[in-house]
N, C-alpha and C positions, 0 to 999 in steps of 0.2 A: 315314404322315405326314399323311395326310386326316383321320382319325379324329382325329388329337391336334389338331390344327389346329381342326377344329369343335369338340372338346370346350373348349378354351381356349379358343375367343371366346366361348361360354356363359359362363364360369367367371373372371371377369376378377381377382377376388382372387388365387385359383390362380395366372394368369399374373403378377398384379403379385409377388405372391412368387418364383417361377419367374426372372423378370428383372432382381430386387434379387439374386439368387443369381448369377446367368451373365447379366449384359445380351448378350452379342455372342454367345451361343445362339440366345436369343429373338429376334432384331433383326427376324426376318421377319415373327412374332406381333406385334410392337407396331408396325410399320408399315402392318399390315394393320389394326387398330386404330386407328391413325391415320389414315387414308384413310378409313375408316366417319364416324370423327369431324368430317371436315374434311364430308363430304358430309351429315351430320346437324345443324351449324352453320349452314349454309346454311339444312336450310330449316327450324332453328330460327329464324333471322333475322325470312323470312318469317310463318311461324307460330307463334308462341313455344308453344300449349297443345298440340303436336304432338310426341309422344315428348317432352316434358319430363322422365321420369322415368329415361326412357333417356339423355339430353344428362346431365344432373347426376350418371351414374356414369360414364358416359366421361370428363367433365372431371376427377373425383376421380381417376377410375386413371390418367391422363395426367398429374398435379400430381404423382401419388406416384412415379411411373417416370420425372420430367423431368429428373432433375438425373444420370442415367444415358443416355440421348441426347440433349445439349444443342446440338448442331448441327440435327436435327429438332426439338425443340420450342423453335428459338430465337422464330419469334412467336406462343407459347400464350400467356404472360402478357400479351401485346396484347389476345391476341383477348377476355381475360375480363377486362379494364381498358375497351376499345371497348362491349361487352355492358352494362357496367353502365352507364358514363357515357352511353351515345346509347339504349338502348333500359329504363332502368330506370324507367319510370314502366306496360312493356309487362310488366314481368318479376312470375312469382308469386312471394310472400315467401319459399317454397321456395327458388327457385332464386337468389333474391338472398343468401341466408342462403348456400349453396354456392358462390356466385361469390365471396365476400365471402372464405370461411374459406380456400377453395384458393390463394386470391391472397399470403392472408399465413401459406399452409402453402408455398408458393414462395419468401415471405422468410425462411421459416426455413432452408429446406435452400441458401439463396443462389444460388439460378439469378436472383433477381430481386433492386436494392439497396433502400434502404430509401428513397432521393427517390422511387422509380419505384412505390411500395410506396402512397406519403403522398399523391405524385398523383392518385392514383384512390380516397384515400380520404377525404381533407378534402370536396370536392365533394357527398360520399356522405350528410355530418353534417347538414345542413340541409334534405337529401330526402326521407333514409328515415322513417314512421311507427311504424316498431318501436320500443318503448323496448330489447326484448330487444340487436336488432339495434344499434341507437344507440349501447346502454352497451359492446357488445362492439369494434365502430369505435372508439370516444374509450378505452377501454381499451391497442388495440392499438394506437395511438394514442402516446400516453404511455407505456407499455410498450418500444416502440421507440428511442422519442426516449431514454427513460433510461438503456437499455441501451446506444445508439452512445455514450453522453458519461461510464459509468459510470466507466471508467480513465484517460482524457485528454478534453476537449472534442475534437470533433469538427465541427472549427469549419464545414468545407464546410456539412455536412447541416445545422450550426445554420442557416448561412448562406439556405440552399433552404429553408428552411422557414419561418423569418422572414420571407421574401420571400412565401409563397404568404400566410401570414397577412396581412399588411402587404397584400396586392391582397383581399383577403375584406374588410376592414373598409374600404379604397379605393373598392370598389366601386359603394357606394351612398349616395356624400357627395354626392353632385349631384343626387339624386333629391328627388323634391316631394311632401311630409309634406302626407298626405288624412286630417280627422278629429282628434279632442281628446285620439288614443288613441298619436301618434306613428308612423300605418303606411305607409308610402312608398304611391306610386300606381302600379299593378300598368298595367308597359306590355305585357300580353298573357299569356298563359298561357303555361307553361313546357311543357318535353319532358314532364314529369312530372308534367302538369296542378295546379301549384299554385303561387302566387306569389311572388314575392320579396318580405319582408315583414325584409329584414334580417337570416335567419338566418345569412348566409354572416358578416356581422361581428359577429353576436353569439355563434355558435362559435368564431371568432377568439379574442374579448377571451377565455371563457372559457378555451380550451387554454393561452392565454399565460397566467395567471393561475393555473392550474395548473402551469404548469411553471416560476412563478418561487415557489411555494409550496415547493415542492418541492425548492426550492435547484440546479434544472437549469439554468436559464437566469437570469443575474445580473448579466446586462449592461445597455447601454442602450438597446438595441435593443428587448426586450420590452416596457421602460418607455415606448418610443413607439411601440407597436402601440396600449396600453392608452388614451395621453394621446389619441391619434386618435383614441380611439372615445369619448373626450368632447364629442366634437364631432359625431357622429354623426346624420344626424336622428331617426333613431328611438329613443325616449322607454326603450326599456328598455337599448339597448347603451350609452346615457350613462349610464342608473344602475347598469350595473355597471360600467362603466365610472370613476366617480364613487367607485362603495363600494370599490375596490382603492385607491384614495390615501388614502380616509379610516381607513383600515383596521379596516373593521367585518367581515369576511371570517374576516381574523387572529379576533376576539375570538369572531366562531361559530364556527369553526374549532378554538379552543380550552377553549368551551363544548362542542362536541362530543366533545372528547376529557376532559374532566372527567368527563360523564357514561358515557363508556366505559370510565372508569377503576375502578368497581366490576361483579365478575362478576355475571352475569347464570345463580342458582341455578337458575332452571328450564330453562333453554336446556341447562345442563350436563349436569344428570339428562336430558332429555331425547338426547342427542346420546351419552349414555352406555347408553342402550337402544337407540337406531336404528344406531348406528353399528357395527363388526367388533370384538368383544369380543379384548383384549387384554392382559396381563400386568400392565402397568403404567399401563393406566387408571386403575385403581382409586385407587395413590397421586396419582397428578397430579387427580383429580377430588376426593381430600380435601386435597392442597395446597392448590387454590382454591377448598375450602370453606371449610376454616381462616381463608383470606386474607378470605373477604366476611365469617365471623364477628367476627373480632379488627376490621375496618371498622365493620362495624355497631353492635358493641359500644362504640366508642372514641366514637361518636355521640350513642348513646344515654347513655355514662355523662356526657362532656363539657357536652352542651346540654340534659340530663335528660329524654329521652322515652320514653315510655312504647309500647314495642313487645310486647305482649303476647305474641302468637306467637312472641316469639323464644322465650319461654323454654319453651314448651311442645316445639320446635323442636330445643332445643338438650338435653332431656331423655335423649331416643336415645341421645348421643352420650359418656356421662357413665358412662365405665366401663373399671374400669382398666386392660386392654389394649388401651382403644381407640389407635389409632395418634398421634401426639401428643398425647396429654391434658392434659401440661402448658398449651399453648396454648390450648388449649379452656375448661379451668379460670379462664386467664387472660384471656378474653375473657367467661365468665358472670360474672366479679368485678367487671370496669370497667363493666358495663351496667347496673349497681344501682345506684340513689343513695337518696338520700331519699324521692322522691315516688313510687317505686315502689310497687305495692299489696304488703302480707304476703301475703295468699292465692296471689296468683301468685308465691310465692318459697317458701313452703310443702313444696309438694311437693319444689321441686327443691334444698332442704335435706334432706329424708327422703330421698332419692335419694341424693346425696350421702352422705351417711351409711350406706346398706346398703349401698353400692358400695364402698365407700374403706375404712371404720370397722368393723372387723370381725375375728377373730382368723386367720380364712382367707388372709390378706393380707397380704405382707409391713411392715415396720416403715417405710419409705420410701413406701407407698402411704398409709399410716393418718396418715402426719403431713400427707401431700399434699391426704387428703380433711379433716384437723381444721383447716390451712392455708386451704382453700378457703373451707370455713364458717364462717371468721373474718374470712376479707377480704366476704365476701354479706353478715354479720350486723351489720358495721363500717358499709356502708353504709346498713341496712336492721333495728335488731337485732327488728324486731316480727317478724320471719320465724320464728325459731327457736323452737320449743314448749320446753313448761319440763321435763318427761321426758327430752324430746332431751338437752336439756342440759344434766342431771345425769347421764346415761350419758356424753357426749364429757368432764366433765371430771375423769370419773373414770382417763381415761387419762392422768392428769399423775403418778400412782404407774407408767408405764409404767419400764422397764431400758432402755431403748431413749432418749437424747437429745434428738433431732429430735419423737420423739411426744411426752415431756415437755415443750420448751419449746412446743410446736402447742397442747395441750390446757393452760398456764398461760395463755399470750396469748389463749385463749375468756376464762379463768377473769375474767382482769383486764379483758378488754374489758367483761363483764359487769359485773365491780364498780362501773365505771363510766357504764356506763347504762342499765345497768335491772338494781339488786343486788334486787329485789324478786323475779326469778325465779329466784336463786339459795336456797340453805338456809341457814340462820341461821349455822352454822358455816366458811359460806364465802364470807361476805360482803366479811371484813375488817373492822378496824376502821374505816377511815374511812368505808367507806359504812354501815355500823351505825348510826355518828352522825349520816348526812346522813340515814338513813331515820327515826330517831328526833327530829331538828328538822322532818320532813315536807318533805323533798324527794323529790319524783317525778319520775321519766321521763316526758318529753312524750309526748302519744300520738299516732298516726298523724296527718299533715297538719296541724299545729300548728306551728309556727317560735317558736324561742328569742328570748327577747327580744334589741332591740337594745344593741350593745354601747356604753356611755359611755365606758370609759377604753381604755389599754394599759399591758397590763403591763409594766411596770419605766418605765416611761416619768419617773417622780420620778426616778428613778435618776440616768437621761439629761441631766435638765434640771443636778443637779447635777453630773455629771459636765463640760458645757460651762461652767456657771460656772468649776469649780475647773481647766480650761483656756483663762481668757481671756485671756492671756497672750498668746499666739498672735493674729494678726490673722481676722478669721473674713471677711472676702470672702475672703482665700486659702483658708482651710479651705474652703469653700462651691465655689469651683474644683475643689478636688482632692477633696473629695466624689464633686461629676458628673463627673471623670474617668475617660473609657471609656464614657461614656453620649452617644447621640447627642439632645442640643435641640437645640432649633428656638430662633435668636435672632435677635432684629431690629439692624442696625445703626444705627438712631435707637434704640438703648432708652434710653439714658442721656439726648439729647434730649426722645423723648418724658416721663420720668420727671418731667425738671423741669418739666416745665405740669399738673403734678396738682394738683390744689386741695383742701382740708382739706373735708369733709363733717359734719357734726354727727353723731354716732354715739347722738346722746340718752341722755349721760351713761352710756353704756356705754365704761370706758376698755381698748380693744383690743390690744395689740400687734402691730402688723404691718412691724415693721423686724425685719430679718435680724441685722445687727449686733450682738455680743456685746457691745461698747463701750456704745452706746445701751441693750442691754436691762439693763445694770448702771447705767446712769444714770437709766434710767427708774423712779418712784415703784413700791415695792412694794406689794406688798395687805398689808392688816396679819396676813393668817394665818401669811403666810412670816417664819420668824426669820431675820436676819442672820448666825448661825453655823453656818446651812447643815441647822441640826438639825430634821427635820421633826417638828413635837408633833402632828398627825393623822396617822398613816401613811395614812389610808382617802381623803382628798381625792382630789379629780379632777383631774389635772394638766390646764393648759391649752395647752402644749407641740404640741400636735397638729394646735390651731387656728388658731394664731397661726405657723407656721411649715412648709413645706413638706419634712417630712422627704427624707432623701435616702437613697442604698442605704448608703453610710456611716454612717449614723447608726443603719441599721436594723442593721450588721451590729455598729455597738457597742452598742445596745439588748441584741441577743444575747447578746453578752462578757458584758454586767453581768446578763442571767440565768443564766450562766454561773454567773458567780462568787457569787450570791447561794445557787443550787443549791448548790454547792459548801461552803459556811460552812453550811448548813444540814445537809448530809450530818453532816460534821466535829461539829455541835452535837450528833449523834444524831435525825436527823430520818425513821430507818428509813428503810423502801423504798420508799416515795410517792418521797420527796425524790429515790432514787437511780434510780427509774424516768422521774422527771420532769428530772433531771438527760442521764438516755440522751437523752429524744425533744430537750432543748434541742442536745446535742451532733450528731443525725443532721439536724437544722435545720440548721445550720449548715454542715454537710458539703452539704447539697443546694444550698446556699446559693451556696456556693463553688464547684458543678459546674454549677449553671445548669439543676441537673433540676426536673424538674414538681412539684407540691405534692402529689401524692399521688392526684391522678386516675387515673392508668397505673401500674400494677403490673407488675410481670415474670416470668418463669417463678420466677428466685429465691427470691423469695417467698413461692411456693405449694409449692414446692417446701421448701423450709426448711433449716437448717443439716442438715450430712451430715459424714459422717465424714472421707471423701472423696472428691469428686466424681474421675470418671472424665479423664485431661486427652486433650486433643483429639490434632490434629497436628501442630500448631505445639507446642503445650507439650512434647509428647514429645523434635521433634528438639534442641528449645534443651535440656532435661535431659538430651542427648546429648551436647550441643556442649561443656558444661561439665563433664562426668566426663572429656570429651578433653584437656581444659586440663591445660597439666605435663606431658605424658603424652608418653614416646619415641613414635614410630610403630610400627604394627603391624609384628611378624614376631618369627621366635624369636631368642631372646639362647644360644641352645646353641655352643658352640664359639667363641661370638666374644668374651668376658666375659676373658678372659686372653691376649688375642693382638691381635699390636703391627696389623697388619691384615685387616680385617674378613674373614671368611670361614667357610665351615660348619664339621658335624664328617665326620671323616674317615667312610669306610662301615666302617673296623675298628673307631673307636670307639663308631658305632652299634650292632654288632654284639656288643662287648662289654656293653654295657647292656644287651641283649634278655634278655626276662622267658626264666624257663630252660623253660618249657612251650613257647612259641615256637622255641628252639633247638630242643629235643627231636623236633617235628615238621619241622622243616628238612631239607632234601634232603641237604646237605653230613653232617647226620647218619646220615643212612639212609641215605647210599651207605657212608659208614665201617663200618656195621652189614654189609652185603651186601656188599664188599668180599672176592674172594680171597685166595690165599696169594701168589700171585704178586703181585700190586699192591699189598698191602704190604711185600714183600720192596721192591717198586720205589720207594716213599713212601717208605722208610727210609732206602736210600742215597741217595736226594739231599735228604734232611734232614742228611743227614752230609758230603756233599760241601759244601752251602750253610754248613754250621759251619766245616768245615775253611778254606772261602775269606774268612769271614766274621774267624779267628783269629788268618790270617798279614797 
């Protein structure tokens, strides 16, 4: 018993395990332990840099062992609540860092409550010069406080905590502001040799501000902790003070989370080397590659910048089992615009193309990479060399659909803006004739002139004529209906104090009103019978009136229909290609999608024969082969009888395939059967007839 006894007071882990096993075994080990301790307290007191190394594992093994004899260590959490608050300016940061963690490794296991917890540690906030130590107090802190409120408010503890704040920020309203700097006048040194200079209420204002950010505390109680320390005398707890009403807090608060709302690639990759290599790292670390790419891209394509390194960046990843490539593909498309350089798009076209374009590969990759290289070249067409692109569009003789229309949509983009790298025989006609009038493709950083007119817009003007019938302020109403303006209720007031300005013999139109613009003087170009003799004039429809989405969306109709009478006249495939883009206008039109900045996997992907359906599509294609349908179970036996019921086990037995009878037991006993038991089968096969006949 001696021997165990010295080896476990060496060995205090040992025993702390030992006692978490069987406490009322050990009770005499950790009493004996506790009496060391009680007498090492002491003249820790005295001398704190005396066995300090030894005081800070006793106190550990006493915190971990306390909530197994809580009648002996009912005043330990005193004594390391007393340690800190009366001698902590005596204490090494060691041993304040251990007083600190066992105290609220005491509120974890509940030997101690959470007011008992707060009281020794608010006090703590404005002492300690740890930032380490600081952030882990206001951690524990708030961590507490969320966790008592997290299922119901927990109004006590709101209550005691509110209170100790409310005397922190209390404290030092009467005090006398020394200096231009707002610092109260130090009336003496403290336990902890440093002075009051306002921290106790200016950790106040901060924790309550925390915790009404937080949506913990929501009441009105926080609000006049914060109002109080407006008044405050010290020059910084008023101005935070100050910044919670104005709520400039909120809006950093929400600039901070803006900028954390894109992942941070190097931290990733790094965190993906240092940390325990696992299974499914790997997807979750190109999930949130994917996500900063398809980001960065939507940035670059939107506001037109020029990120070089993406696309050098983004070359690696450009190959056809890479794991999402769809996306990938779809975020190299949107970061291209115009002002992008061809050299650096160069490469990652010929990339594209040995990856994707290629006979090695199946027929749904080859359309994926001629897809790709039409939405890059759409933005950008100086990227594509003129080799490349007699090989990609030679794949429009492909058997395969998806690659045939991938490698027509190069052909035609090309005939469009730059047929001059194309070969004479695949020009087409119309761009034959634009090249032979001497139309060129603009070259790199050049911008197309500005536009004068819009199309169909003569159309428009005569269309509102030959509906003025109709009142046009109502029209003009139900135009902006569903649009949110901005309108003044003096507008009609204001309207009338407008005064006529000389316009210098320039006669303008700028009344709304169909009525007035048929009453107003025509120019002598326009005929009366609505028959335009210039079709090439510039309508002034645009200038004189502020279209509306109404207007834009009959604009459309009437290219619509003008496409359409042109088809019909024999106007080939221009007309009926130009007829498609007016129709998918219109559809976007009416969905309220984007003009063509953002692409989608779709896309890139391209028509397919047919695509694979999810989970949803599968069970609804289930639910409707159900419709009409008896419920499951068999219809045997029950199809001619008055109620419901199987078939009998004789008429199962008559169906049975004859290979199944044959190995049947009932047969193979009739086979091995003696003389005597069918002499016995026989008469009462005869006796069951005889009673069966009378």
């Amino acid at each position: 018993m001696g021997g165990r006894g010295v080896l476990l007071t060496s060995n205090l882990p040992q025993l702390q395990n030992l006692i978490k096993r069987d406490p009322v075994s050990y009770k005499e080990e950790f009493l004996q332990q506790w009496n060391h301790y009680d007498s090492i307290r002491q003249i820790f007191q005295i001398n704190p840099d005396e066995q300090a190394q030894h005081f800070r594992e006793l106190v550990s093994f006493i915190s971990q062992v306390a909530q197994c004899y809580p009648k002996e260590t009912k005043d330990f959490p005193s004594h390391l609540s007393t340690l800190l608050l009366e001698n902590y300016g005596t204490l090494t940061p060691d041993t304040r860092k251990t007083l600190v963690q066992n105290l609220v490794m005491l509120r974890n296991k509940d030997v101690i409550t959470s007011i008992e917890l707060l009281k020794s540690l608010f006090p703590l906030l404005p002492r300690t010069t740890s930032s380490t130590l600081r952030a882990f107090i206001r951690k524990t802190i708030l961590s507490d406080i969320r966790t008592a409120n997290l299922r119901t408010k927990n109004h006590k503890l709101n209550r005691a905590v509110q209170a100790m704040l409310f005397t922190m920020v209390e404290r030092g309203m009467d005090a006398e502001v020394v200096g231009d700097k707002g610092k109260l006048r130090s009336a003496g040194p403290t336990s902890d040799k440093t002075a009051n200079n306002g921290e106790d209420a200016m950790w106040a204002v901060i924790l309550t501000k925390e915790l009404w950010r937080k949506g913990i505390w929501t009441d009105a109680k926080p609000v006049s902790i914060v109002a109080l320390g407006c008044f405050h005398p010290v020059m910084k707890v008023q101005s935070a003070s100050i910044h919670f009403f104005l709520g400039s807090d909120d809006e950093k608060e929400d600039s901070d989370d803006e900028d954390d709302e894109g992942p941070d690639v190097r931290a990733l990759h790094h965190r993906r080397e240092v940390n325990k290599k696992r299974r499914g790292d790997d997807k979750k670390l190109q999930k949130q590659l994917n996500a900063a790419k398809k980001l960065l891209s939507r940035v670059m394509g939107a506001h037109k910048l020029c990120v070089l390194s993406f696309y050098t960046y983004i070359v690696k990843y450009l190959t056809y089992h890479q794991l999402r490539v769809p996306s990938i593909l779809v975020a190299l498309a949107q970061s291209v615009h115009d002002l992008t350089p061809p050299d650096a798009l160069t490469p990652v076209v010929q990339k594209l193309a040995a990856e994707f374009v290629h006979p090695g590969v199946g027929s749904e990759v080859i359309a994926a990479g001629i897809n790709s290289i039409r939405e890059v070249c759409r933005r950008q067409p100086w990227a594509m060399e003129e080799d490349l692109l007699g090989d990609l569009i030679e794949y429009r003789r492909s058997r395969d659909k998806a690659v045939t229309a991938a490698a027509r949509g190069l052909l035609q983009l090309y005939r469009e803006v730059n047929p001059g790298m194309l070969k004479r025989r695949e020009r087409g006609k119309d761009a034959s004739i634009g090249m032979s009038k001497g139309g060129q493709p603009l070259p790199f950083g050049h911008s197309a002139d500005a536009a004068v007119d819009i199309e169909g817009l003569m159309k428009l003007r005569e269309e509102e004529r030959s509906s003025a019938n109709n009142d046009g302020e109502d029209d003009e109403a139900a135009a902006w209906e569903g649009w949110d303006v901005e309108t003044d209720s003096d507008s009609e007031s204001e309207s009338e104090g407008w005064i006529d300005v000389d316009s210098e013999g320039d006669n303008v139109e700028v009344s709304d009103s169909e009525d007035e613009r048929e009453s107003a003087p025509k120019p002598p170009g326009e005929a009366d019978a609505g028959i335009d003799p210039n079709p090439n004039r510039i309508s002034t429809l645009a200038t004189t009136k502020i279209l509306t989405p109404a207007d834009f969306a009959l604009l459309n109709d009437l290219r619509i229909q003008a496409a359409t009478k042109a088809i019909e006249s024999g106007g080939g495939s221009k007309a009926k290609r130009k007829l498609e883009a007016l129709e998918a206008n219109k559809r976007a039109m009416q969905t309220g999608s984007s003009d063509g900045t953002f692409i989608s996997e779709n896309d890139i992907l391209g028509s397919r024969k047919k695509a694979k359906a999810d989970y949803a599509e599968r069970i609804a294609s289930i639910e409707k082969g159900r419709e009409g349908r008896e419920k499951y179970g068999s219809l045997k036996g029950k199809k001619n009888k008055e109620s419901p019921s199987s078939s009998t086990n004789r008429e199962k037995a008559r169906n049975k395939p004859i290979m199944m009878i044959l190995s049947s037991g009932a047969v193979r006993g009739k086979k091995k059967a003696s003389l005597r038991e069918k002499q016995q089968k026989l008469r009462a096969h005869i006796e069951r007839a005889k009673k069966s006949y009378h």
